[in-house]
N, C-alpha and C positions, 0 to 999 in steps of 0.2 A: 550732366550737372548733378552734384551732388543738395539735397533738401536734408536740412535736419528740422524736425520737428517734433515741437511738443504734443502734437494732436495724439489724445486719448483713444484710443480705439474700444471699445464699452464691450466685454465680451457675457455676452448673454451666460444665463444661469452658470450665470459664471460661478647581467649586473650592471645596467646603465641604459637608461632610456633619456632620448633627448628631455626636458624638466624645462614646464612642465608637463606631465603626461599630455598630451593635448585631448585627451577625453576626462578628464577630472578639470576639477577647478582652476581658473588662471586666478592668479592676484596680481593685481595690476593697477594702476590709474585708469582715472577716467580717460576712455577713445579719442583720439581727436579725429572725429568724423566727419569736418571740414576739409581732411588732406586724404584722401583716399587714393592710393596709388595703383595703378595698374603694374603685378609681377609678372604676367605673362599673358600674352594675348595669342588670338587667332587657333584656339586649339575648338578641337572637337567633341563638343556636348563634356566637357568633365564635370565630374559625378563626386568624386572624396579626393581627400587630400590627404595627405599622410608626410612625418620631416623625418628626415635619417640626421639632420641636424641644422644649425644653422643657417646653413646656407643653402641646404637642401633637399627640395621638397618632391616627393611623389605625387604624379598625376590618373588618376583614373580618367581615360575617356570610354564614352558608353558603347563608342564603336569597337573596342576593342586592345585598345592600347595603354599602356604603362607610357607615361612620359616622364623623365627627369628634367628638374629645374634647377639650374645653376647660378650661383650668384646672379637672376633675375632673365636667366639664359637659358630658353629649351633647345633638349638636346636636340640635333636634327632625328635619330635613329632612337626608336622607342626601347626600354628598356623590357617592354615584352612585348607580345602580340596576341593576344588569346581569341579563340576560338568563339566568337559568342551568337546569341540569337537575339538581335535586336528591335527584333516588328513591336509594335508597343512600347512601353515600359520597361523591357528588358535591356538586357545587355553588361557589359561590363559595369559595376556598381560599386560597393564599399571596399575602401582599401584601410588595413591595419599592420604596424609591425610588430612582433612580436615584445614583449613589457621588458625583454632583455637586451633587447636589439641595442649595440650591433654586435656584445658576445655573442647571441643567437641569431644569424644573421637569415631572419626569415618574414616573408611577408604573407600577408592573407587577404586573397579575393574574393568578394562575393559577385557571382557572376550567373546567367542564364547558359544552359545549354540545351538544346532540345526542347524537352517539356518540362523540366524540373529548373530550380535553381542551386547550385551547391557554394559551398565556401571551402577552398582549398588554400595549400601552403606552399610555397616557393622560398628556394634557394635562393639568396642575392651573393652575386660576388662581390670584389672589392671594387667596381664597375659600377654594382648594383643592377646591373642585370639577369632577367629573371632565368633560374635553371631549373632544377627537379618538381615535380610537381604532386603533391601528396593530398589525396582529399581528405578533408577535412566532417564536414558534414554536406550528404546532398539530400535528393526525395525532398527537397523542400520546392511544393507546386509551382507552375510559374502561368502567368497568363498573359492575355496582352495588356491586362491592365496589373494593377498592385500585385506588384513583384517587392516591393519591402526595398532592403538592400544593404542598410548601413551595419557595419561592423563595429565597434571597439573592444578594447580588454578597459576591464573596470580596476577598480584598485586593489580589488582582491585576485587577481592574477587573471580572472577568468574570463574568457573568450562570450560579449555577447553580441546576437544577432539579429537584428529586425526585420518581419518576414510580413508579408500583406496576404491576403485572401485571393488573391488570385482567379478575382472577381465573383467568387465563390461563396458566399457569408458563411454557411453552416459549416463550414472546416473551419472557423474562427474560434469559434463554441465546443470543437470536437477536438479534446485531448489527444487522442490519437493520431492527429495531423500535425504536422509543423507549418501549416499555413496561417499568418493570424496570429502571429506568437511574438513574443521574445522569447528566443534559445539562449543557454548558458553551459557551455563544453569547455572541458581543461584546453589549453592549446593543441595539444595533438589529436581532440574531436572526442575524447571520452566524457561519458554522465559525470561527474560531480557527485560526491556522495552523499552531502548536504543539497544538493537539489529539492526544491518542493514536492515534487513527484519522483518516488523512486525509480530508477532505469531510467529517467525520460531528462529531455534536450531542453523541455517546456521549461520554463520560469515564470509568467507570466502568458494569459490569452483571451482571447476576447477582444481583436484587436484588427482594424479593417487594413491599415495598410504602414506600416509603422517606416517614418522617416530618420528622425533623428533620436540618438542617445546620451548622454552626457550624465553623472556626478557633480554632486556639489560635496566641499571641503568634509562634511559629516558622512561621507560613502550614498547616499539617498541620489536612489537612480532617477531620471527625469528623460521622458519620452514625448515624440511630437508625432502625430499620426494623422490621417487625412478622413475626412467624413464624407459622407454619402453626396451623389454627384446624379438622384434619380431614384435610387432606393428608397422602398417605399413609400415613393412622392416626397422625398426629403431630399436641400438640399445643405448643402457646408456644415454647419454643426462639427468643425476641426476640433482638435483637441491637446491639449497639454495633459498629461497624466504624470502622477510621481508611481513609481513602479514599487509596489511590495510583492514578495516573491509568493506564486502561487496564483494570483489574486487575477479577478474575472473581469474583463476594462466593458462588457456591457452588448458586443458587436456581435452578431446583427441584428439583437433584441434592443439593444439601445443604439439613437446617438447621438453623442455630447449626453443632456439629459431627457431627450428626445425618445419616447415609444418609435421604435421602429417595428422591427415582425416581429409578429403573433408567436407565442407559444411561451413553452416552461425554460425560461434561463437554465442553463446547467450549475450557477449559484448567484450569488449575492455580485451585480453589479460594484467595484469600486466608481463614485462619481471623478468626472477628469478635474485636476488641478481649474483649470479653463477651458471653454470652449467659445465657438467664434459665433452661436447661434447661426441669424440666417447670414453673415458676412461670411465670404470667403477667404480664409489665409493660405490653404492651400500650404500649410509650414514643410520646412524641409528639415536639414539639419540646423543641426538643436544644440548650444555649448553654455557653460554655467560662467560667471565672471562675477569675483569680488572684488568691486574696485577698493583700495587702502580708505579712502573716503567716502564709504558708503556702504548698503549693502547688498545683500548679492543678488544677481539679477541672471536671467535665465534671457540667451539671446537668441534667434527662429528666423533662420531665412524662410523668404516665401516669395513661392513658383506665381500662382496668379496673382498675388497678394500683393507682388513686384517692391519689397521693402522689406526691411532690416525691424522686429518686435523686438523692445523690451518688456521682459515681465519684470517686477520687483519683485522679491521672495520677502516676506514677513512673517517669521516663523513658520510655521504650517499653513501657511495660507500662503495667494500671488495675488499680486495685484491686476488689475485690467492693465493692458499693454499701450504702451506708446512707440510710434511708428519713430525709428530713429534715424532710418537710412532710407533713400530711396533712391531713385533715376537712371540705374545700371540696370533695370529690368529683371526678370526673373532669378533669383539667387538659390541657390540649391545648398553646396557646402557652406557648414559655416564652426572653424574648429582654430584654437591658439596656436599657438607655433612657440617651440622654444626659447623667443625671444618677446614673448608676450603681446605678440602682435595678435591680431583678428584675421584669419582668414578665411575669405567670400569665395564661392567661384560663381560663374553666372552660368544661366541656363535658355541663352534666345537663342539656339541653332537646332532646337530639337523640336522643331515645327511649329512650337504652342507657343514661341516670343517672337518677338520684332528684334533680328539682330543689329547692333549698332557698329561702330568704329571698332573694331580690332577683336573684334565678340567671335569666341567666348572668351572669358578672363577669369585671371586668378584676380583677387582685388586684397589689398592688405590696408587692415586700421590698426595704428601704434597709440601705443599712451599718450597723452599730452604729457609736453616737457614741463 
């Protein structure tokens, strides 16, 4: 059963890519999020979503597989298999294609292996099946808990990455790590020379376990990230942050606006756009929407939270969220499609949901006509 509702959620101290990018802004009408359609069911733990066009969408599952979606049809035979370590939080995670695709016919994993997690590049053919495999960036720590995961390219061509602490705080705080970050690499995994820190992959840190990334229409990054769950006696304090580059989000000395541990930040906390105090949202992926009638609003699937958040954006400021979707349980992705649809996928086959009828799913919301 799909529930729309208005209920308020009060957040404490508070040469050709498919179009549109599905990480920048959709413009679009208002959702009609009384018709929520199931595009593919019965798949395993999927994690991102990614469209080579129309009619065709990449699937991450966390076990390990690339799956292809055809006009509404998965394919029997994965279009990859990868190698991954899944105990925890790990495993197969963010999927992006390249901003040129399908001149540049290449995609990018973020995935666990071992002890580390890396983001590598792959060949697709005219199949889409995945071939050569080029790393991209690894040594990003992994643990059984916040392993981060999401990828996108932003509108300035560059490759960004969202990475978690790896249950570790003080590599959050420590430049020197890529745990705790957002990373920002050309597509073939070099520094950027306009980087905030010279030589370095950082862009932003301070940061416990970062889910979702998205743009809105003025390039202004907007990040969803997960709060403490027992750290030092705190619990939920989630977070919505808007990302300036360089800038210190608070972890594991803050969170939300919460004293956490003790000692000397390594600088000036930025406060988060929102945060959920003691409520938990548990947010996942994070996508920006202007509908033509209104303005633009920032959308947050959420794992325990089990519902679809609208933020409204009002110039530099957001509003407290209202719960706009729910009933499908745990939702993880949540990214536009070339056709200006919403897409959801769900998240109840990964021990922590109740799975339902045909679970897991890809879920699609269209414009009202």
């Amino acid at each position: 059963m799909v529930l729309v509702s208005s209920l308020v959620l009060v957040a404490c101290a508070n040469d050709r890519a498919p179009e549109p990018t599905p990480d920048e802004a959709a413009d679009s009408g208002s959702l009609d999020l009384e018709n929520v359609e199931t595009v593919a069911g019965e798949l395993s733990i999927p994690w991102d979503v990614a469209f080579a066009d129309e009619q065709t969408i990449l699937v991450t599952e966390r076990t390990g597989a690339v799956r292809v979606i055809e006009d509404g049809r998965v394919r029997p035979e994965p279009a990859a298999e990868i190698d991954v370590r899944i105990s925890g939080e790990g495993g197969l995670l963010g999927i992006a294609l390249h901003p040129d695709f399908p001149d540049e016919r290449l995609a990018y994993l973020y995935y666990t292996a071992g002890d580390e997690n890396r983001v590598s590049r792959f060949t697709l053919d005219a199949s889409l099946r995945f071939g050569d495999e080029e790393t991209v960036i690894d040594g990003i720590p992994a643990g059984r808990i916040h392993d981060g995961g999401r990828i996108a390219f932003g509108p300035d061509g560059m490759l960004y990455v969202g990475t978690g602490d790896a249950g570790n705080g003080a590599q959050a705080a420590d430049r020197d790590s890529l745990a705790g970050k957002i990373l920002r690499v050309t597509p073939d995994g070099s520094v950027p020379d306009d980087n905030p820190f010279a030589g370095s992959a950082v862009y932003s840190y301070g940061h416990r376990n970062v889910q979702g990334l998205a743009w809105d229409d003025d390039g202004r990054l907007y990040a969803s990230e997960h709060g403490p769950t027992g750290e030092a006696g705190l619990c939920c304090h989630d977070e919505i942050n808007r990302i300036e580059p360089g800038s210190f989000y608070g972890w594991p000395y803050l969170a939300g606006a919460e004293p956490a541990e003790e000692g000397e930040a390594p600088a000036e906390p930025v406060a988060p756009l929102a945060e959920s105090g003691e409520t938990t949202w548990a947010p996942a992926g994070l996508t920006v929407h202007q509908p033509t009638d209104g303005p633009a609003e920032v959308l947050v699937a959420t794992l325990r939270g089990e519902r679809l958040l609208r933020f409204e954006l009002a110039g530099d400021d957001i509003e407290p969220p209202d719960a706009i979707l729910e009933g499908f349980g745990r939702l993880r992705a949540a990214r536009f499609g070339p056709d200006d649809c919403l897409y959801l996928t769900t998240s109840n086959t990964d021990g922590r949901g109740t799975a339902q009828d045909d679970d897991d799913r890809v879920l699609r919301a269209c414009p009202s006509e």
